[in-house]
C-alpha positions in Angstrom: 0.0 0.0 0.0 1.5 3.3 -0.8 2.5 5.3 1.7 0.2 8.9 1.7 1.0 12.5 2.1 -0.3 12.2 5.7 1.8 9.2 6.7 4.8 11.5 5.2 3.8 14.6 7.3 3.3 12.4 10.6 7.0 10.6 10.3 8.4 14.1 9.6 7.0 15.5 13.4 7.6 12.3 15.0 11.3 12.8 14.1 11.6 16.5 13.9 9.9 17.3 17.1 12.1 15.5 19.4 15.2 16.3 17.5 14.2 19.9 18.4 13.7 19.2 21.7 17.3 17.3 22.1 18.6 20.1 20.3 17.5 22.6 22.5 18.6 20.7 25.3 22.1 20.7 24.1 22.2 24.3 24.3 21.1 24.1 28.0 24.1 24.6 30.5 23.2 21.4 32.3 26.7 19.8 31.8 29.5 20.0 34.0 32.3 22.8 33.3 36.1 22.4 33.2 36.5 24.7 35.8 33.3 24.7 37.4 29.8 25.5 37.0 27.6 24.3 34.3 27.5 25.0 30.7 26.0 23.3 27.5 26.6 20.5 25.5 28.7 21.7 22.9 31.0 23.4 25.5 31.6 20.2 27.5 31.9 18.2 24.1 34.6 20.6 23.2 36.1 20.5 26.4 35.7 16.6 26.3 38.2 15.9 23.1 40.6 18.6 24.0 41.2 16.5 26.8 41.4 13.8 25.3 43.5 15.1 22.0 45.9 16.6 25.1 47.2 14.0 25.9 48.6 12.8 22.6 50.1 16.0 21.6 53.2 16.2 24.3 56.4 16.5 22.4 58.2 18.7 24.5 60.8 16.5 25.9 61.5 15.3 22.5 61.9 18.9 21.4 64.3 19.6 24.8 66.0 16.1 23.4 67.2 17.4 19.8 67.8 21.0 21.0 70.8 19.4 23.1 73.0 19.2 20.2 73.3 22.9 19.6 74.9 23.9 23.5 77.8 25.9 23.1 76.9 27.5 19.7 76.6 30.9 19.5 73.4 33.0 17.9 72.4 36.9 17.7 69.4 38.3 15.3 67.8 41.6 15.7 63.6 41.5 16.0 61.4 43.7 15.1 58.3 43.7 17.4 55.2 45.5 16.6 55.0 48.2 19.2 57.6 49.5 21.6 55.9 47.9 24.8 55.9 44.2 22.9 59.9 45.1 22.4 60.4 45.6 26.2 58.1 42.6 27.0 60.6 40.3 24.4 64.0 42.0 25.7 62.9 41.6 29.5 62.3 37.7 28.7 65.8 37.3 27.6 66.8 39.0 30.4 65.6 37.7 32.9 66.9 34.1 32.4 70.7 36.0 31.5 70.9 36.3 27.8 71.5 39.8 26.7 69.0 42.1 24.9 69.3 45.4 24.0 66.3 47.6 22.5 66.0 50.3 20.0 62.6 51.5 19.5 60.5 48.4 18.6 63.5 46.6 17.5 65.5 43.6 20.0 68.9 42.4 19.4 70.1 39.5 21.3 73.2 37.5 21.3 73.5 34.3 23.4 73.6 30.2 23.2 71.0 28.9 20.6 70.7 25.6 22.4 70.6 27.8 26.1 67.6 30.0 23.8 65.6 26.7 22.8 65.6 25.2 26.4 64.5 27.8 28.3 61.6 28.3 25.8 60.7 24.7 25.8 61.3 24.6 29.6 58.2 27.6 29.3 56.2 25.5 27.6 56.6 22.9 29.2 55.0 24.5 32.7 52.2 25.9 30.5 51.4 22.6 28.9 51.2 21.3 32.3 49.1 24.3 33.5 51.6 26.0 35.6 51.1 29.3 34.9 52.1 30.9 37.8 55.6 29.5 37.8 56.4 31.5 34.7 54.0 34.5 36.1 56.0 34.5 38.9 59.7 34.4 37.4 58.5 37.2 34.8 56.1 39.0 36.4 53.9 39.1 33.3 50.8 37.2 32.6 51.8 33.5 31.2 49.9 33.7 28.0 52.0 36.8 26.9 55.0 35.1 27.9 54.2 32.3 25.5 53.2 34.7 23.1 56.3 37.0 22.9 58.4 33.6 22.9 56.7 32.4 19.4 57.3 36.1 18.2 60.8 35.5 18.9 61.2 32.0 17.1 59.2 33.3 14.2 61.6 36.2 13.9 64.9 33.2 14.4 63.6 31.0 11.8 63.5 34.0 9.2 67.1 35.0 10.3 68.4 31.7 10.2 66.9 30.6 6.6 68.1 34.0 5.3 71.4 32.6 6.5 71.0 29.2 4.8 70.9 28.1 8.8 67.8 25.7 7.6 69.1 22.6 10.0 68.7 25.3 12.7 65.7 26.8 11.7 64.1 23.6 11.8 64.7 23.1 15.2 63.1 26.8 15.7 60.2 25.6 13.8 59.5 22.4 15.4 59.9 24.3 18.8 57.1 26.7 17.7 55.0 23.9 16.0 55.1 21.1 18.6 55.7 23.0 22.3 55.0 26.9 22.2 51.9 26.6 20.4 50.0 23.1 21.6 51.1 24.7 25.5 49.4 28.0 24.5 46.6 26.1 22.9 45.8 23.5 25.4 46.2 26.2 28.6 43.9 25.5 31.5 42.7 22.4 30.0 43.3 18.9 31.6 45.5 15.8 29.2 43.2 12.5 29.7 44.4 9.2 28.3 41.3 7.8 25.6 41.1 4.7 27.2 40.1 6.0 30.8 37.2 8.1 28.5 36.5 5.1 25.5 32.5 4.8 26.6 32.0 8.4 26.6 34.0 8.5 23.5 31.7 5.5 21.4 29.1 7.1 22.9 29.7 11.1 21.3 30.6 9.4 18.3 27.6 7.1 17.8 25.2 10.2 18.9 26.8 12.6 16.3 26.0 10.0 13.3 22.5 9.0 14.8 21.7 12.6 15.2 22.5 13.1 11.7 20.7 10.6 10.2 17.8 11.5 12.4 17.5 15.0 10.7 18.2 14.0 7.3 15.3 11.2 7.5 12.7 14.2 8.9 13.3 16.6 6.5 13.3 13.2 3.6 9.6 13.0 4.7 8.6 16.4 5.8 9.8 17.3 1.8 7.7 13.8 0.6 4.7 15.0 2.6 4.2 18.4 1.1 5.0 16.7 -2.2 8.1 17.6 -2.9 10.6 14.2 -3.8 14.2 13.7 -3.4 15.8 11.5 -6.1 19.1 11.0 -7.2 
């Protein structure tokens, strides 16, 4: 027996309706915060994987590894920050841990060990990846992102010195410190590594609901389109 207009219309709501309704309760802020509180679904489902993706991201020990081989070998560059204020920030990093930085107007030069450079950077990240702000807060006396931020500027501004120079073993290493420590450890701030296979139901379970869902709305708007006569063919 064919299947009528009505029958169409009636699968359409019985689909549609309580796929609104689980929609709208993903938006609710019923789900448990990373640092407290409640907020929606999408929030704690974001929250969820960067936990989980966390913990499979951590190269910095590798990166602290390879930089080992360039101790002893001296490096100076001149950077050119945007503002004055982002030069001082950058020359009072170098500083501090006793590499020397002089400043005219928004540019830095420095002149110190490259491999000294690369592990106190990585040794920053490394405190940050591991949510210690206030360790680098404290030895700086600026806010950790910055910290993290005026370090990349620095790299950035290495790796352009040292491929102009034909350096590109050493600007390499620059890069991968940027790619694989500074940047994840910015990234992944304040959030909590969790191995997968402490979180595998939850996992399955997101997963299985995101294709479901799918399905689910693509099958209601199939039939709400068949019952006011308009049909889907390939």
């Amino acid at each position: 027996m064919a299947t009528t207009s009505a029958q169409y219309r009636s699968r359409a709501y019985l689909l549609l309706i309580p796929f609104f309704l689980v929609f709208a309760a993903i938006f609710m802020p019923w789900y448990p915060g990373a640092h407290g509180g409640k907020v929606n679904g999408l929030d704690y489902l974001d929250n969820f994987f960067n936990e989980l993706s966390k913990g499979s991201a951590y190269y910095i020990d590798l990166q602290k590894e390879k930089v080992t081989r360039y101790q002893g070998q001296t490096f100076s560059t001149t950077m050119t920050m945007k503002s004055a204020d982002e030069a001082a920030t950058t020359a009072k990093l170098f500083t501090t841990n006793n590499i020397p930085a002089t400043i005219e107007n928004t540019r830095v030069s420095i002149s110190g060990d490259f491999g000294t450079m690369l592990t106190i950077m990585l040794e920053d990240a490394d405190l940050m990846y591991k949510n210690d702000g206030l360790a680098i807060t404290t030895k700086y006396g600026i806010n950790e992102r910055q910290v993290l931020n005026s370090w990349y500027k620095s790299l950035g501004a290495m790796e352009k010195d040292l491929n102009k120079g034909k350096e590109f073993e050493k600007a390499k290493a620059v890069k991968n410190a940027m790619t694989k420590a500074i940047e994840p450890a910015y990234n992944y701030y304040g959030v909590e590594a969790k191995p997968v296979k402490d979180e595998v139901v939850l996992l399955i379970f997101a997963l299985a609901f995101y294709v479901i869902y799918t399905v689910w709305y693509g099958f209601g708007v199939l039939f709400l389109f068949e019952g006011i006569g308009i049909r889907l063919e390939h």
